[in-house]
Backbone as a ProteinNet text record, in pm:
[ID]
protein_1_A
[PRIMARY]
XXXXXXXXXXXXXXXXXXXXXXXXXXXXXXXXXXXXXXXXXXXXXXXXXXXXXXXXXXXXXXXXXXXXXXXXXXXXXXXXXXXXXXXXXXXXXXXXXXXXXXXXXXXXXXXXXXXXXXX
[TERTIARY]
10567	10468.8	10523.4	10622.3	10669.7	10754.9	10840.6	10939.5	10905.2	10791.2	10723.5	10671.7	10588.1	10524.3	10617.4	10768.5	10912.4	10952.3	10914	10972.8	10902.2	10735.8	10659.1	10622.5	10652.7	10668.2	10759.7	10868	10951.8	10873.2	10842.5	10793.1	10633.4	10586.3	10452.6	10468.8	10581.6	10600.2	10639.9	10688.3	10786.9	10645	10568.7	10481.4	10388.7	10351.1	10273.2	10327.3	10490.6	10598.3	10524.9	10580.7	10545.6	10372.2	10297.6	10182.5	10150	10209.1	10198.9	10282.6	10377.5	10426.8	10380.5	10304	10196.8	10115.6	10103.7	9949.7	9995.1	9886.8	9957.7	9964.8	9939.4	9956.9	9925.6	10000.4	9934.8	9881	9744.2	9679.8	9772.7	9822.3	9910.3	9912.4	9890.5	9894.3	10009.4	10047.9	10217.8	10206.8	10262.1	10252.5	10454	10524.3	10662.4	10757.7	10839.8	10859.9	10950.5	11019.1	11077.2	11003.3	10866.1	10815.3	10816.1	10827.9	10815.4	10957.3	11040.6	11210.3	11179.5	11066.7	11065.9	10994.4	10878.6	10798.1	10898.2	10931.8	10997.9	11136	11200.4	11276.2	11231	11101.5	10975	11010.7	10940.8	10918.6	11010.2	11126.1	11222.8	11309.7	11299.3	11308.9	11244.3	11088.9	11008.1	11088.1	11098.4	11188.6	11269	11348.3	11516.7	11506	11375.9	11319.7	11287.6	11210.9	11162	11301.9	11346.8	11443.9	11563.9	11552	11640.8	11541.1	11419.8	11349.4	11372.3	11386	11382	11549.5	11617.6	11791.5	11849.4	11735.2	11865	11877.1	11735.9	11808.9	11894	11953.5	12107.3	12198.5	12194.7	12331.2	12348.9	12462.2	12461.2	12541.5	12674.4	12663.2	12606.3	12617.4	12490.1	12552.3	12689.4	12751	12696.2	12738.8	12717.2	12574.9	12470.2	12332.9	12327.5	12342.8	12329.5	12404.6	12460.2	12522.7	12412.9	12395.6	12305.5	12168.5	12139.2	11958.7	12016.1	12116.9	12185.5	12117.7	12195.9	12257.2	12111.3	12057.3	11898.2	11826.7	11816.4	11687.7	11726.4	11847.8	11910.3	11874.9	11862.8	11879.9	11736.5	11670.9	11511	11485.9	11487.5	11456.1	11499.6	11615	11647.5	11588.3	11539.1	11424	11326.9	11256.5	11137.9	11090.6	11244.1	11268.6	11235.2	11316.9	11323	11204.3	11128.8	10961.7	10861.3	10881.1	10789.2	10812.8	10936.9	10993.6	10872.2	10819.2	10704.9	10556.7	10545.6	10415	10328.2	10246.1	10199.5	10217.9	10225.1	10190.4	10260.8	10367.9	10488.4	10623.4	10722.4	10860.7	10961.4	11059.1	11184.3	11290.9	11325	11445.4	11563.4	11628.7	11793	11775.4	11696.6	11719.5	11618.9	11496.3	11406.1	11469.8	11532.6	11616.9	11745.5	11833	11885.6	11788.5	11714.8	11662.3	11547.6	11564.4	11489.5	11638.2	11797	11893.3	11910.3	11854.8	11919.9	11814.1	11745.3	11602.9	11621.3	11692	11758.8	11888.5	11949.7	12074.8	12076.7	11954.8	11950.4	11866	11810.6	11729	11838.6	11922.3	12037.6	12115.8	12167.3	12237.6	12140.3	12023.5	11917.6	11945.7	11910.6	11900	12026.2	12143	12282	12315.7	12278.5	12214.4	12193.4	12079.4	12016	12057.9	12099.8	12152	12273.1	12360.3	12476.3	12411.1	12341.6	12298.9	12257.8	12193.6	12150.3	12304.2	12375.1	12523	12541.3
11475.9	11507.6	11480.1	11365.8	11314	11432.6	11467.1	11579.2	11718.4	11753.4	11846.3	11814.7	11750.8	11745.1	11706.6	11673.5	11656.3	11828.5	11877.4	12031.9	12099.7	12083	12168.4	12079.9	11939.8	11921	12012.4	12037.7	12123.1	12244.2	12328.1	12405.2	12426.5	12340.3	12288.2	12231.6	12169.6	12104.3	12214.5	12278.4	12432.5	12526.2	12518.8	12635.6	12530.7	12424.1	12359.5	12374.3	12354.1	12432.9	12527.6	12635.8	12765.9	12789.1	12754.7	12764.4	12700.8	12563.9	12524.1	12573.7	12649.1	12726.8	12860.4	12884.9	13046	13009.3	12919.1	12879.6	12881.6	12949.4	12985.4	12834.5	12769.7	12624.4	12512.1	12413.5	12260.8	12181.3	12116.3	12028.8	11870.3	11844.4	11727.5	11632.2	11497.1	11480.4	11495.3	11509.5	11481.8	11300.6	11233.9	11118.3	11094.1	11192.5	11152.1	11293.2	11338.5	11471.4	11437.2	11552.2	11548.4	11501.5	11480	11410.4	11521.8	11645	11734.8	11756.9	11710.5	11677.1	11561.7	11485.9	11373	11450.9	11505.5	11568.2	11656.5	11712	11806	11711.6	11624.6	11533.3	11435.5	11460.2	11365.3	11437.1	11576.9	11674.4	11727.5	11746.5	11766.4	11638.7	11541.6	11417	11411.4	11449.5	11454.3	11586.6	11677.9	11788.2	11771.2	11668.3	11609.6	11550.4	11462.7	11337.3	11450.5	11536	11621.9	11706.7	11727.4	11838.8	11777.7	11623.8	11533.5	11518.2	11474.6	11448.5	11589.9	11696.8	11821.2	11865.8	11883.7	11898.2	11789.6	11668.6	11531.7	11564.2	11654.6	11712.2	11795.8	11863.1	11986.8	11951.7	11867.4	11801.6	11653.2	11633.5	11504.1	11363.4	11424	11286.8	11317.8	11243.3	11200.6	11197.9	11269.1	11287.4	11464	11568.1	11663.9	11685.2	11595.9	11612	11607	11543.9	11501.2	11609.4	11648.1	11786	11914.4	11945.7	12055	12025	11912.7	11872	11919.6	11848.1	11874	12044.2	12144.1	12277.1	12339.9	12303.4	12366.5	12323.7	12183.1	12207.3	12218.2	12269.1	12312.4	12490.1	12547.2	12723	12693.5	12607.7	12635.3	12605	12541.7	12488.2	12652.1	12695.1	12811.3	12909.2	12956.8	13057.4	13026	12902.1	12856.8	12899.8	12874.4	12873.7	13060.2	13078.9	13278.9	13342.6	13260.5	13289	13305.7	13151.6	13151.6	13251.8	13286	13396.8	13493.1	13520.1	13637.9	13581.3	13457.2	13437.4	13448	13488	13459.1	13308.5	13285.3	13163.4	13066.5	13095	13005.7	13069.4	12956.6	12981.4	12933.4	13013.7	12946.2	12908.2	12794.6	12700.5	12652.4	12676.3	12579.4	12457.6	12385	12232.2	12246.3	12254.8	12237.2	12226.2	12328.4	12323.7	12259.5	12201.3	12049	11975.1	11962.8	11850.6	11845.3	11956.2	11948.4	11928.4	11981.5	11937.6	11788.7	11710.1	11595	11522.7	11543	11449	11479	11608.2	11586.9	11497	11533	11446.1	11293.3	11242.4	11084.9	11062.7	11147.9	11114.1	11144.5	11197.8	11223.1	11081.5	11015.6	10927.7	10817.8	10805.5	10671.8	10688.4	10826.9	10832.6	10784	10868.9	10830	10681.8	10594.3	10439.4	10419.8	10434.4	10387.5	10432.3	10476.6	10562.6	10450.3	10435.2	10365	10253.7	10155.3	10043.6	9996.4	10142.5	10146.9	10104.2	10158.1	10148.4	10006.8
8470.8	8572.6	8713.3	8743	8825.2	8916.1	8808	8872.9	8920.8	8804.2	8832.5	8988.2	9031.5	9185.3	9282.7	9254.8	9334.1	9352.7	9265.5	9256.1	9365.2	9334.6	9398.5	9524.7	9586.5	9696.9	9862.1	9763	9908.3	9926.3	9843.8	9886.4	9933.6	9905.7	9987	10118.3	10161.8	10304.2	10343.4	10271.3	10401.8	10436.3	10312.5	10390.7	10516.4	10448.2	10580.1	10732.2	10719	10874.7	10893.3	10751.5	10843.4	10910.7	10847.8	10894.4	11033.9	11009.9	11153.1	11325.1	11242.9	11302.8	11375.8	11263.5	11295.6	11421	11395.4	11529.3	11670.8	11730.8	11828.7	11966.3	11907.7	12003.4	11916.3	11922.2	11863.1	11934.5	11902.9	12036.2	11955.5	12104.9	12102.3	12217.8	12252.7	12360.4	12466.2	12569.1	12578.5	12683.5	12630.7	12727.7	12754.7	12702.4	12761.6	12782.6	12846.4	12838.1	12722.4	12670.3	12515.5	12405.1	12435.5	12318	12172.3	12210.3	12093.3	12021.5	12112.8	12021	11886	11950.5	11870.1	11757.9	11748.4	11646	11568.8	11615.6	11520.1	11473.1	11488.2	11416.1	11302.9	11339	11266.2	11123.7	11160.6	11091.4	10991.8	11024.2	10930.1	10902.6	10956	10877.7	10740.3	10743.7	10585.8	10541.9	10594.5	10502.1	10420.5	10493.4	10432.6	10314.2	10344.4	10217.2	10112.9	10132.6	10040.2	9965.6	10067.3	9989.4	9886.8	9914.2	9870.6	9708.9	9722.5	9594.7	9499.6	9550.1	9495	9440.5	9569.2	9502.7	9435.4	9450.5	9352.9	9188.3	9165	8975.3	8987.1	9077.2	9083.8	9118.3	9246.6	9304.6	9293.6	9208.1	9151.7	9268.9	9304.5	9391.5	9520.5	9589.8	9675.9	9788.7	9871	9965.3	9923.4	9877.5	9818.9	9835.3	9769.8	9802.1	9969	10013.9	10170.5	10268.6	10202.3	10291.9	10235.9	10135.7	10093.5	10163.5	10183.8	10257.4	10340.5	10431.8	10610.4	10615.4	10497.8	10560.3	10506.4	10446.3	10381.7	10502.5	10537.2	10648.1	10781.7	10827.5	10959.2	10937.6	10824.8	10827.4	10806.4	10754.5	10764.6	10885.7	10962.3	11129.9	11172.3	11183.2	11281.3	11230.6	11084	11061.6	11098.1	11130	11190	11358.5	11423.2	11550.7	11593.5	11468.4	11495.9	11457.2	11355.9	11323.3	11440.4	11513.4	11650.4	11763	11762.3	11880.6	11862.2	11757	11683	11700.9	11718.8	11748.3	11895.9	11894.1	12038.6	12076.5	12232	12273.6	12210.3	12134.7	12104.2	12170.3	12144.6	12221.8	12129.1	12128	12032.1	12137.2	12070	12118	12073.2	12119.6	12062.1	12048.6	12116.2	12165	12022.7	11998.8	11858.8	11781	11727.8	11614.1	11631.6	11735.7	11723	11702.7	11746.8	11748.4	11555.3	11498.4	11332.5	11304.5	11329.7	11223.1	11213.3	11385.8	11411	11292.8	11281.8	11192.5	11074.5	11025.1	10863.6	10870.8	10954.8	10945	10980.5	10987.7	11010	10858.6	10807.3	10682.9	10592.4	10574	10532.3	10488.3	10626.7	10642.5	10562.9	10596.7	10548.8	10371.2	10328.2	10183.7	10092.2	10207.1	10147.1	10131.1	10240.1	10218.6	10140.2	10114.9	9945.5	9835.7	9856.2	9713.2	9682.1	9762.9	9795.8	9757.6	9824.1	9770.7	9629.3	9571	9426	9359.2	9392.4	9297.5	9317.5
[MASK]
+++++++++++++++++++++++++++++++++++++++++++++++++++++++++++++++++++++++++++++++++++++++++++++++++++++++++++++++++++++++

């Protein structure tokens, strides 16, 4: 049952992106400029976690896993980025999508941690 809801987790967080993506604005407060670098690092930070619970039954060591999360939720961020170009009242960015690879690639590094520690 466990793995089963690890499976159907990634693809439940990706559509929640895309949906939240569709909208044509998010009510957010802003109290710092860049604060939405931070959200969306937030954001595909849980991607990374997710995509890690999901690719750890295919890709077995865990340098290998951590590069496949890296390159899965960096091409999902830039289809995300090229999605909004299409929405009203949204904007696509370079800096966003650094800033979703940078938040897989620190959840990356954290998981590869633990994993490491497990041994």
């Amino acid at each position: 049952m466990i793995r089963i809801l690890e499976l159907l987790g990634l693809p439940a967080y990706c559509g929640l992106l895309y949906w939240l993506s569709n909208q044509p604005s998010l009510p957010a407060p802003m109290w710092f400029v860049g604060q939405d670098k931070l959200f969306h690092a937030g954001a595909y930070f849980l991607l990374a976690v997710s995509a890690w619970c999901n690719f750890r039954h295919f890709a077995k060591p865990p340098i290998i896993l951590a590069a496949t999360l890296i390159v899965f939720s960096s091409l999902y961020g830039a289809s995300d980025e090229w999605h909004q170009a299409f929405v009203p009242g949204r904007t696509s960015s370079v800096l966003d999508w650094l800033a979703d690879t940078a938040g897989a690639g620190l959840a990356a590094l954290v998981l590869l941690g633990l994993s490491k520690s497990k041994d």
